[in-house]
C-alpha positions in Angstrom: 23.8 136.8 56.1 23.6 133.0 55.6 21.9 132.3 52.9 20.0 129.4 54.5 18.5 132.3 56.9 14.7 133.7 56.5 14.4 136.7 55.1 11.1 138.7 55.3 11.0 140.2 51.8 8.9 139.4 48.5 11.0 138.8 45.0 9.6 140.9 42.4 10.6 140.8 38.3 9.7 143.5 36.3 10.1 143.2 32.3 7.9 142.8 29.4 6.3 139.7 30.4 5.2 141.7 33.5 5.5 145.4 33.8 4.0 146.1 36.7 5.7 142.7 38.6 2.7 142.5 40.0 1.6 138.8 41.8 0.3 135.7 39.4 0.4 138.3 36.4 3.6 137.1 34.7 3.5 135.9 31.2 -0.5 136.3 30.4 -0.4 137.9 27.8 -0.1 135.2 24.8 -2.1 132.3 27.2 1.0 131.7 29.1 3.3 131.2 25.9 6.0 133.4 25.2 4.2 136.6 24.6 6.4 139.8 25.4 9.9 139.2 25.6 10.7 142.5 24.1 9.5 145.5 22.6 10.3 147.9 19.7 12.8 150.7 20.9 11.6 153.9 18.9 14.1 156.6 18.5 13.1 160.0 21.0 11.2 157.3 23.6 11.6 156.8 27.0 11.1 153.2 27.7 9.3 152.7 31.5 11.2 149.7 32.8 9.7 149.5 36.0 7.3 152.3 38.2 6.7 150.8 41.8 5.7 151.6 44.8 8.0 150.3 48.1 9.9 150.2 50.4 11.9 147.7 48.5 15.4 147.8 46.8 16.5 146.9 43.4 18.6 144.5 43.7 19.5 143.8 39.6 19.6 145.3 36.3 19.8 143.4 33.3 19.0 144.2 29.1 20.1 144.2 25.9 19.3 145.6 22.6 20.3 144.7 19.1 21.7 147.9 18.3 24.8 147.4 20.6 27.0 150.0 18.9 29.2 153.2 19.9 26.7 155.2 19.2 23.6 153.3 21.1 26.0 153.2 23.9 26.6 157.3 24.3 23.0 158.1 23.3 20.7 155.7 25.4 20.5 156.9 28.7 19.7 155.0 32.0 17.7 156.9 34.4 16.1 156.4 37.8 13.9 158.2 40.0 13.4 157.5 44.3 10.5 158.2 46.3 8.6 160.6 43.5 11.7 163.5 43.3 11.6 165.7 40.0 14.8 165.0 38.9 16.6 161.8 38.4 19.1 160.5 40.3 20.2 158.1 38.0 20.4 160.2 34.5 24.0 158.5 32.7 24.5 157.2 29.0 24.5 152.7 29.2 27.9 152.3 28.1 29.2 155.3 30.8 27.1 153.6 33.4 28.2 149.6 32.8 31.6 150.8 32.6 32.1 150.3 28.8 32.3 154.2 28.8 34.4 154.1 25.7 31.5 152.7 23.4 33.0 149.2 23.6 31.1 146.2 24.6 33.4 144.3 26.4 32.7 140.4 28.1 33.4 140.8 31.6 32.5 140.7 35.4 33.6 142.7 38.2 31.8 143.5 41.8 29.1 145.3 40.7 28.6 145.3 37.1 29.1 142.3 34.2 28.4 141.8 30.2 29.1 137.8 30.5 29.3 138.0 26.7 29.8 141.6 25.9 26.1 141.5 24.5 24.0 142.7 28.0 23.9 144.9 30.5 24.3 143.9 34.6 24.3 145.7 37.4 24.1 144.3 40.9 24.2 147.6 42.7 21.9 147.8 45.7 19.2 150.8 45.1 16.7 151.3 48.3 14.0 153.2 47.9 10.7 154.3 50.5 7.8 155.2 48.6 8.3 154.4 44.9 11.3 153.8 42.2 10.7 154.6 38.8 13.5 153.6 36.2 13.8 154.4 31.9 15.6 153.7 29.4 15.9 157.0 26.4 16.7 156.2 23.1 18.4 159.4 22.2 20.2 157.6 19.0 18.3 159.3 16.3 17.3 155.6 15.3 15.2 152.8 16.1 16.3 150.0 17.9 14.1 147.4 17.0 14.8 144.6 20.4 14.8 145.4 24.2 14.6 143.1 26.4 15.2 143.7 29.8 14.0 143.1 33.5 14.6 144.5 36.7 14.3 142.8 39.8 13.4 143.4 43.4 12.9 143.1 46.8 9.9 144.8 48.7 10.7 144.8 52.1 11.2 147.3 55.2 14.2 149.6 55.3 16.4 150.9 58.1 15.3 154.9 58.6 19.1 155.4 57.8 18.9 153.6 54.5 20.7 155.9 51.9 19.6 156.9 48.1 21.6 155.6 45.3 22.9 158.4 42.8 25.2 158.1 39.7 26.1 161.6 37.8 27.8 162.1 34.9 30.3 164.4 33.4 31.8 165.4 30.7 34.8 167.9 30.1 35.8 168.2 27.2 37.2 172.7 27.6 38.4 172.4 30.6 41.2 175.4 31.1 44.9 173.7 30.6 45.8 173.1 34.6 42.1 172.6 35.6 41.8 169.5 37.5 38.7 166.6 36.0 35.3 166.6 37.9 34.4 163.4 38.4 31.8 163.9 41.1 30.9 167.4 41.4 30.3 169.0 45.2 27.6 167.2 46.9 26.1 168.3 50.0 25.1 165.5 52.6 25.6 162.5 54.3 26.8 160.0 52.1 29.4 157.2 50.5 31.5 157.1 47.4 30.8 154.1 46.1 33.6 154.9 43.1 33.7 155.5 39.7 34.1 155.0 36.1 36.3 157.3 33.6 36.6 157.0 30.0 39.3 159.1 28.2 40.0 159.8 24.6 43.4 160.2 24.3 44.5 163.7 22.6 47.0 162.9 19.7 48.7 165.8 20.2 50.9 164.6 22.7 51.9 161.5 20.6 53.4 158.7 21.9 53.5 160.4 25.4 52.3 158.5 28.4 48.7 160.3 29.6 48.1 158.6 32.7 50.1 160.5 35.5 47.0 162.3 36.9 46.2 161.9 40.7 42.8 161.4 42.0 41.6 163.7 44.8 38.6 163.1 47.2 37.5 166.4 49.3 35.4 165.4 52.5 32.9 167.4 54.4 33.9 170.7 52.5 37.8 170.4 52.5 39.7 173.3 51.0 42.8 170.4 50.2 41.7 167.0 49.7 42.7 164.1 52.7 42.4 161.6 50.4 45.3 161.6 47.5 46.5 158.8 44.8 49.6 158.7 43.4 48.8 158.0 40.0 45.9 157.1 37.5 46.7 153.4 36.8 48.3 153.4 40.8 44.6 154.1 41.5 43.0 151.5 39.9 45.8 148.8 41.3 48.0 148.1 38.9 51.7 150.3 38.1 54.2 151.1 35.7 52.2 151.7 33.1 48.5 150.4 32.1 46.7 147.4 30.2 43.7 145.8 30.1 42.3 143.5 33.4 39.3 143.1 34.7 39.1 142.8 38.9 36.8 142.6 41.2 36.8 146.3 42.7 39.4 147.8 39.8 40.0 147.5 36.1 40.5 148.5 33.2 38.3 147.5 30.1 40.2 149.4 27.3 43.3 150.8 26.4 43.6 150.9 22.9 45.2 153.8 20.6 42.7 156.7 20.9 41.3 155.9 24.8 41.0 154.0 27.7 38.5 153.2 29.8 38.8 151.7 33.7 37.2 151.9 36.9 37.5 151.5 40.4 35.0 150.5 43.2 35.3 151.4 47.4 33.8 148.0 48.7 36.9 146.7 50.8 37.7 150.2 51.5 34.9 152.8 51.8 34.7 156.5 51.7 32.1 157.9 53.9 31.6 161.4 54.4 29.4 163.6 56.9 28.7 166.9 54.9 29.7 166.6 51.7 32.0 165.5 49.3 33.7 166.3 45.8 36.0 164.4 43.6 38.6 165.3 40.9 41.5 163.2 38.4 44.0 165.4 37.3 44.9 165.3 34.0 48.6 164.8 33.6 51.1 162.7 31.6 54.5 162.5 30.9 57.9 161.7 28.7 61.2 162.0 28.4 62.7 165.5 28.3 63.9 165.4 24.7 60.2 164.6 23.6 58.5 167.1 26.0 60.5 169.4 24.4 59.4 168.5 20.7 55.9 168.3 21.7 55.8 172.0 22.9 58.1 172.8 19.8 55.2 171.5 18.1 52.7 173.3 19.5 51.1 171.2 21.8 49.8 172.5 25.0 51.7 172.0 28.1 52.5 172.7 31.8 55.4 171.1 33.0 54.9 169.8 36.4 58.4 167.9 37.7 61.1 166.5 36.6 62.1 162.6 37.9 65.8 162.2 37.8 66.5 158.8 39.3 64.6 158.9 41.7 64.7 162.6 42.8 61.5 164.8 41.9 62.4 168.0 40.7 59.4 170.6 40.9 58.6 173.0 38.0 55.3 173.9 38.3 54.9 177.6 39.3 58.6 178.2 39.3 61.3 179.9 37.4 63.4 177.3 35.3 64.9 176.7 32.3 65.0 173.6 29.7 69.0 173.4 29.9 68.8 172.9 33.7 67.0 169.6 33.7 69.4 166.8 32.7 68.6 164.6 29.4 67.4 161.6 31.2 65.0 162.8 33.1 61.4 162.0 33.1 59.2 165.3 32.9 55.6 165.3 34.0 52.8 168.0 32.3 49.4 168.9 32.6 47.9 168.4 29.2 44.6 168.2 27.8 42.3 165.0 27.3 38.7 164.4 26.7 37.2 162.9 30.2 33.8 160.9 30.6 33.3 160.4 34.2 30.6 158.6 36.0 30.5 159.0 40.0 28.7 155.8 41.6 27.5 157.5 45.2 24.9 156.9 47.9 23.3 160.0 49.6 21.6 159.9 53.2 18.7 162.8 51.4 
């Protein structure tokens, strides 16, 4: 839509200055001076951010805190409720959600999320709602934070009936069987779209020096037994090949990779994944090295299922077959299932 075009909505701000974003009650409370611009953050509360009643949208999410560190990141938790449901649809740890799932804040911008300074939190994700959107921030730290500041805006305006609920869900796997493939968005029943996700890893040292990122992502639609939708790679999936760094793009990128983890994430706006029933979505995780050092690496006790060997360009597959070390010649590349430490976060819209 232009944006010199009429639109038939009203703007509304919720923060400390107004909580309920209610009309001509912004900034009273200190006779129109700066009154509340923040509030103390007590460890075990749930900070209300905003509690409304639509139909409207959120349209943007911003705050920041002065306790900013790894911690604060894994252990205050952004959650959001639509249209009075008992359980949250929103319910993920700040860092996780703003894509900084590896408790580092990070300055950058992408399509729907930004830190323009690596001190705040943005997201410009569109969240309709019907009746009422209630959203909270936990401080499950153990600590106090002593500054929040934060607002949430809106628009209150009429929805299509077909208007779908925003959801994010979280997982971690941490004992996952060797071979298991990552959740990253558990089976969800519905009409919906995967939106995309976020994935923070910490690297196992075990595996040394071994590349980790060989794991394909895998997208089951409307109850698939095998998925349609298949990558080729984990740094293929997010754009880039060869190998991964640090970038920041609009719809893929990758905000750390520094010894110990890596963190990146990858958006379906140009390229959208509906579904009609349901969906589920996994990352493999797999790496990979040279024969010689796959071979010290299980010597060594690390745990391992070899998966192919790349000879120049010719796959050779091991993985639930009879082989031997001595027939796979010393240059080739071997690829392994192995065993990582995964936080996911699953950005999704749902039609219930």
């Amino acid at each position: 839509m232009e944006l010199f075009t009429y639109q038939n909505s009203r703007p509304v701000w919720v923060s400390f200055e107004n909580p309920t974003g209610g009309r001509g009650l912004g900034g009273q409370e200190n006779f129109g001076a700066k009154g509340r611009p923040f509030e103390y953050f007590a460890a075990g509360e749930e900070k209300v951010l905003c509690d409304v009643q639509g139909p409207g949208v959120v349209r943007r999410i911003w705050f920041t805190m002065e306790d900013r560190s790894p911690e604060a990141l894994k252990n205050t938790w952004l959650r959001a409720w639509w249209d009075g449901e008992e359980e949250p649809s929103v319910n993920v740890p700040v860092g996780d959600f703003f894509c900084m799932g590896a408790g580092r804040m990070v300055p950058f911008e992408n399509g729907l999320f930004a830190s323009p300074e690596g001190r705040s939190f943005v997201c410009a994700i569109p969240m309709p709602f019907q009746k009422s959107a209630k959203m909270t921030l936990f401080n499950g730290t153990g600590r106090d934070n002593p500054h929040l500041f934060y607002d949430v805006d809106l628009t209150m305006e009429d929805l299509p009936g077909d208007a779908m609920r925003f959801h994010a869900a979280f997982t971690c796997s941490r004992s996952l069987p060797l071979g298991r493939d990552v959740p990253v968005l558990p089976q969800v029943q519905g009409q919906g779209r995967f939106l995309g996700m976020n994935v923070a890893i910490q690297i196992n040292p075990a595996y040394g020096e071994s590349w980790w990122g060989e794991g394909e992502v895998k997208v089951y639609l409307d109850g698939e037994e095998a998925p349609s939708l298949v990558g080729t790679g984990t740094e293929d999936y997010i754009g880039t090949a060869w190998g991964q760094g640090e970038f920041v793009f609009r719809s893929q990128g990758c905000l750390h990779h520094r010894e110990g983890g890596v963190s990146f994430y990858r958006f379906h706006l140009d390229d959208p994944v509906f579904f009609n029933r349901g969906c589920q979505v996994d990352i493999q995780d797999i790496g990979g090295c040279s024969i010689g050092e796959a071979k010290r690496l299980a010597e060594a006790g690390a745990e391992l299922i070899p998966v192919g060997a790349d000879t120049g360009g010719h796959m050779t597959h091991l993985y639930r077959r009879d082989w031997d070390w001595s027939q796979l010649l010393e240059e080739a590349f071997i690829t392994f299932y192995r065993r990582d430490a995964f936080d996911c976060v699953a950005y999704f819209y749902l039609r219930r």
